[in-house]
C-alpha positions as CSV (number, residue, x, y, z in Angstrom):
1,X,-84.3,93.7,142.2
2,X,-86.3,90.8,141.5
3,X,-83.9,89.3,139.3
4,X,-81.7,89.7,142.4
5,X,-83.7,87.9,144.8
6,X,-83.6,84.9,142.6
7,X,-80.2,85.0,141.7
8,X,-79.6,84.7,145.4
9,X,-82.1,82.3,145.7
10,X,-81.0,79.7,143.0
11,X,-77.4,80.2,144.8
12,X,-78.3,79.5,147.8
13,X,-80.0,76.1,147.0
14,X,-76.8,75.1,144.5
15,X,-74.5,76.0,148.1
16,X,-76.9,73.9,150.1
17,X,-76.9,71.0,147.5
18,X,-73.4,70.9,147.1
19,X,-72.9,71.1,150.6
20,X,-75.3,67.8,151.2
21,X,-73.6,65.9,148.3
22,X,-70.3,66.2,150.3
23,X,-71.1,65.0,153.6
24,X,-72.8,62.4,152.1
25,X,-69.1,61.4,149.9
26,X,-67.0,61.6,153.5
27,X,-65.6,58.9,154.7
28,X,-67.4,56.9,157.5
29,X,-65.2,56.3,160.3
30,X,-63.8,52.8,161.0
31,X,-65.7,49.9,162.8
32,X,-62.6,49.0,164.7
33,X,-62.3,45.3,166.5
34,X,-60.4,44.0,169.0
35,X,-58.2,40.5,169.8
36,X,-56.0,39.6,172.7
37,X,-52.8,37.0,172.6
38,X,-51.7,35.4,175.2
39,X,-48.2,35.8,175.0
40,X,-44.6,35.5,176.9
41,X,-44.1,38.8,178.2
42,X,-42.2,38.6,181.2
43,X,-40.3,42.0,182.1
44,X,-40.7,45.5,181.1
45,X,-37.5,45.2,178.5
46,X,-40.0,43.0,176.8
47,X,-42.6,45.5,177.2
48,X,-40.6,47.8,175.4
49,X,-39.9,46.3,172.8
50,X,-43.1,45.6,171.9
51,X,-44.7,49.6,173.1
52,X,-41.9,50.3,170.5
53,X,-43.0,48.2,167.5
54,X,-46.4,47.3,167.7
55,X,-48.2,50.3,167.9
56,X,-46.8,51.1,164.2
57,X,-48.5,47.9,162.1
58,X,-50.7,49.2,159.9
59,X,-54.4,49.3,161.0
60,X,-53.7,49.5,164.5
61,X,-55.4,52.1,166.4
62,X,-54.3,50.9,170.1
63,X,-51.9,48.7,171.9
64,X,-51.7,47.5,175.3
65,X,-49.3,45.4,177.2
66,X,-49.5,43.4,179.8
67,X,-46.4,42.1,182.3
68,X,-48.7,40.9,184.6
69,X,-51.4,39.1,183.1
70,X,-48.8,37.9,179.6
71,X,-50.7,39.4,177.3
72,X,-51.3,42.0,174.6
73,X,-54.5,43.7,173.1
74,X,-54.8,45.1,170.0
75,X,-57.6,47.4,169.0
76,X,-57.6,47.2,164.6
77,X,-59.6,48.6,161.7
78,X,-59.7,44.9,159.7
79,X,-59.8,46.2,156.7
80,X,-56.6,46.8,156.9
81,X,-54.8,44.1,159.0
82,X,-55.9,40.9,160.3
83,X,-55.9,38.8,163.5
84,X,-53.4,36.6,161.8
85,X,-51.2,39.2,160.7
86,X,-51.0,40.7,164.7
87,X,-50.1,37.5,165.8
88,X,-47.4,37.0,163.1
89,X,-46.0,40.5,164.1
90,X,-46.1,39.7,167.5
91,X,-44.3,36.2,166.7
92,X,-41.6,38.1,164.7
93,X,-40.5,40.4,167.9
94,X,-39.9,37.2,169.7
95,X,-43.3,36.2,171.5
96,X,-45.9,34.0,169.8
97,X,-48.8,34.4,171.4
98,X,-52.2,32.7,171.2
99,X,-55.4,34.3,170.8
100,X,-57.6,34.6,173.8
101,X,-61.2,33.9,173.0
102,X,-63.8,35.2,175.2
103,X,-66.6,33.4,175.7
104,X,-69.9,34.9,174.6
105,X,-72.3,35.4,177.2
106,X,-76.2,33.5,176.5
């Protein structure tokens, strides 16, 4: 019974080590940033066309578009694509844009 007991014990203690060791080995989720282009974005055909494309670049985790204000945000893990490479995608569908900088606040 004893040798039972400790059995349990010593398994127990592997389970919860194990257990540790994993969590510690997942994956820590993304710091994701943000940019926004200004770009010519007129009617909602050009909307579109971009809702349809953009939202598929690798790395991107949001997209919004803009008709009004000319403009489309991207929220990106950058490890995996850069401000450059959203405003060459955006480019390639037919509207450059350039990238709005917001002005830190002091």
């Amino acid at each position: 019974m004893k040798a039972l007991r400790i059995f349990t014990a010593i398994v127990v203690a592997v389970l919860t080590l194990s257990l540790s060791a994993q969590a510690q080995n997942k994956k820590k989720a993304p710091k994701y940033e943000e940019v926004t282009f200004s770009a010519h974005i007129h009617c909602n055909n050009c909307k579109a066309k971009c809702d349809a494309a953009l939202p598929y670049i690798k790395g991107v985790k949001d997209v919004k578009v803009s008709v009004e204000e000319q403009t489309v945000w991207f929220k990106y893990d950058p490890t995996k694509v850069t401000k450059q490479k959203l405003g060459a995608e955006l480019a390639e569908l037919g509207y450059p844009g350039k990238e709005i900088v917001k002005e830190e606040k002091k």
